[in-house]
C-alpha positions, 0 to 999 in steps of 0.5 A, spaced: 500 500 500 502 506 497 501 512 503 500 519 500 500 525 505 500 532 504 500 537 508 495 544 507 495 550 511 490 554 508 491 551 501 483 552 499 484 556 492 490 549 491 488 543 494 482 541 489 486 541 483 492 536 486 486 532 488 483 532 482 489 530 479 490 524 484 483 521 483 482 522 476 488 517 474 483 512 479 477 513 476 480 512 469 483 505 471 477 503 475 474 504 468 479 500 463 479 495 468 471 494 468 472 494 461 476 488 462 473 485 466 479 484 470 480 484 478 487 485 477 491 492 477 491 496 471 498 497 468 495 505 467 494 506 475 492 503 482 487 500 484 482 502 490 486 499 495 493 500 493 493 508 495 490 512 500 491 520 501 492 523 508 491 531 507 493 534 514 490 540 515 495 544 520 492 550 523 488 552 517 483 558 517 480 557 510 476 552 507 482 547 505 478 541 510 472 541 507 474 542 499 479 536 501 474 531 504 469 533 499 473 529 493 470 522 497 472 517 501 478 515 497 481 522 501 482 521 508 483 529 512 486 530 519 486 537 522 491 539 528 492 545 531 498 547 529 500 551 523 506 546 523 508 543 516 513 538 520 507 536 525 503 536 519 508 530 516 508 527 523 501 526 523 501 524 516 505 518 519 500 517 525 495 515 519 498 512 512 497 505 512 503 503 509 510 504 504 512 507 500 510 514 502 509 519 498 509 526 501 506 532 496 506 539 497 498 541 497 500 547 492 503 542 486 501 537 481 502 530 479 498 524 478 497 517 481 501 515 474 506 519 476 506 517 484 506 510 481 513 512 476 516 514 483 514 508 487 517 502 482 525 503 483 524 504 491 528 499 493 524 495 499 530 492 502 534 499 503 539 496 499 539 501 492 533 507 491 531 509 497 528 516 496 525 518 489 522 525 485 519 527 479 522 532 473 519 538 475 515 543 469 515 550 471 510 554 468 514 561 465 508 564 461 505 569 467 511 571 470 514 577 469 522 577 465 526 577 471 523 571 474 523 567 468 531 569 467 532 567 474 528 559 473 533 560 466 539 559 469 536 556 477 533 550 472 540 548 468 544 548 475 547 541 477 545 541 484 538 544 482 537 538 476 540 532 481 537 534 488 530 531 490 528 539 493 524 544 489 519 539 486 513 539 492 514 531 492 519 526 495 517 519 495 521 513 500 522 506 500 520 503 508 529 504 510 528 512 507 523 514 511 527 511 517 531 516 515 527 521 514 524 521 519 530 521 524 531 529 521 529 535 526 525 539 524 527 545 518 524 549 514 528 546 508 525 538 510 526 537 502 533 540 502 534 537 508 531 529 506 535 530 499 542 531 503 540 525 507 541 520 501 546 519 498 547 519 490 546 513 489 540 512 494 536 518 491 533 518 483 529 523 480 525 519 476 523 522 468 517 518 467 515 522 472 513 529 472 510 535 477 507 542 476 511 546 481 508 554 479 513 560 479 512 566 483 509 571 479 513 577 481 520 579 483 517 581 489 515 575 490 521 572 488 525 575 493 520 572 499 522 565 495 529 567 496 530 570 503 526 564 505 531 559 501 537 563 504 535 563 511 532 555 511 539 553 508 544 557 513 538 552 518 540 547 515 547 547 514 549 548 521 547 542 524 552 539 518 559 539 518 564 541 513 564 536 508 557 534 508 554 535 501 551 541 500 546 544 494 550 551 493 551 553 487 558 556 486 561 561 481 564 556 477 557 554 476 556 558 473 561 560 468 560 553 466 553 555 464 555 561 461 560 557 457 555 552 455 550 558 453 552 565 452 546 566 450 545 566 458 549 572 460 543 576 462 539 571 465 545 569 470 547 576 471 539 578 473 540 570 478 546 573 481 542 579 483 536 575 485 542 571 490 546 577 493 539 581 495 536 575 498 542 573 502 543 581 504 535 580 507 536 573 509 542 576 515 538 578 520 533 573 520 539 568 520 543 572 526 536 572 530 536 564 528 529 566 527 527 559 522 519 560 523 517 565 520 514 562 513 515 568 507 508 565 503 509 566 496 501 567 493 502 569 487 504 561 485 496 561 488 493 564 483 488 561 478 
């Protein structure tokens, strides 16, 4: 059985869309199975009884709970009190029902074939893949110039294309989650469960892929970057020096520019993205303040 946990704070303008997503690959595999006339597992999804989605509503203040539990009994809703995404995850766990687990990001999208593409190279014995994500697909069209520059170069980094972070969905074999599980609570858990594996125990998968909307604005880029800043100096502190890391170095990006020249401005406009969000991030960071969440609303739109 396959868990889905998904922790929401106030994701009623998301949530549904997500769920549809989910759901809609089951209602087709239901059907193509009847139309086979066979109780076996369709080779285009999963059957009723081989995935359960958790939504756990943490702290929510909008209509996310009821949005969520109107999709049917297929989706089980939790609400705690806390506006906590780890305590959200944690009780996600409290109440999936089995392995692999899934963990998704109420404000992207994938469907359950792509969930079932992540699922199939865990390794059930923690000896190979422990830990998978999909390819992303960044919607650029309503953004405006200078955040469509920064995902240019942002997309094409080594880190960005091999790091299991910045997708909103991460999947664990039964030995992953152990491991997951054993980290504290950051405000970077996807960074920080990407760190935990090593190359070889983690894959980002092509045959899936997840809608992960941009900021649509600068100003909202800036609040995506400040937080990224702050999350990562969190992260970092409880690493030693020659643990991994996802920063991107200059010669990152010289490569990329020698690579494609075309580039130039796009990394120029990402430089300047970097060295604002660092600037901003410092006091936070010497105030070891890692609560305070900077929501980006634009990606929320319709």
């Amino acid at each position: 059985m396959t868990s889905i946990v998904i922790p929401a704070h106030n994701e009623a303008r998301v949530i549904g869309r997500l769920l549809d997503s989910l759901l809609a690959d089951s209602a087709r595999s239901a059907a193509d199975n009847s139309a086979d006339n066979s109780t076996e597992d369709s080779a285009e999804g999963f059957t009723d009884d081989e995935t359960d989605i958790v939504v756990v509503c943490n702290g929510c203040t909008d209509d996310t709970a009821r949005i969520a539990a109107r999709r049917g009994p297929r989706v089980r809703v939790v609400e705690i009190p806390v506006p906590s995404k780890h305590a959200a995850l944690r009780a996600g766990d409290d109440h999936a029902l089995g392995f692999p687990r899934v963990y998704v990001d109420a404000d992207v999208v994938i469907t359950r074939a792509g969930v079932r593409a992540l699922t199939e190279p865990l390794a059930d014995d923690g000896s190979g893949v422990l830990a998978t994500a999909p390819e992303r697909r960044i919607p650029l069209a309503s953004c405006a110039w200078p955040v469509r520059a920064y995902y240019r170069v942002w997309q094409r980094l080594p880190a960005v294309r091999e790091g299991l972070f910045g997708r909103g969905v991460i999947a664990v074999s039964e030995a992953g989650h152990a491991r997951v599980a054993a980290l504290p609570p950051l405000m970077a858990d996807d960074l920080a469960a990407s760190l935990a594996f090593t190359p070889r125990e983690r894959l980002v998968v092509d045959a899936a892929e997840v809608v992960v909307q941009p900021p649509r604005t600068w100003a909202d880029l800036m609040k995506r970057r400040v937080r990224a800043a702050v999350s990562t100096a969190q992260v970092e502190q409880g690493r030693g020096p020659r643990d991994a890391s996802a920063r991107t170095g200059v010669s990152d990006l010289r490569a990329l520019v020698r690579a494609e020249p075309k580039l130039l401005v796009n990394v120029a406009v990402f430089v300047a993205a970097a060295v604002v969000a660092r600037r901003r991030a410092r006091k936070a960071i010497r105030a070891q303040d890692f609560g305070t969440w900077l929501r980006d609303d634009s990606s929320r739109q319709d």
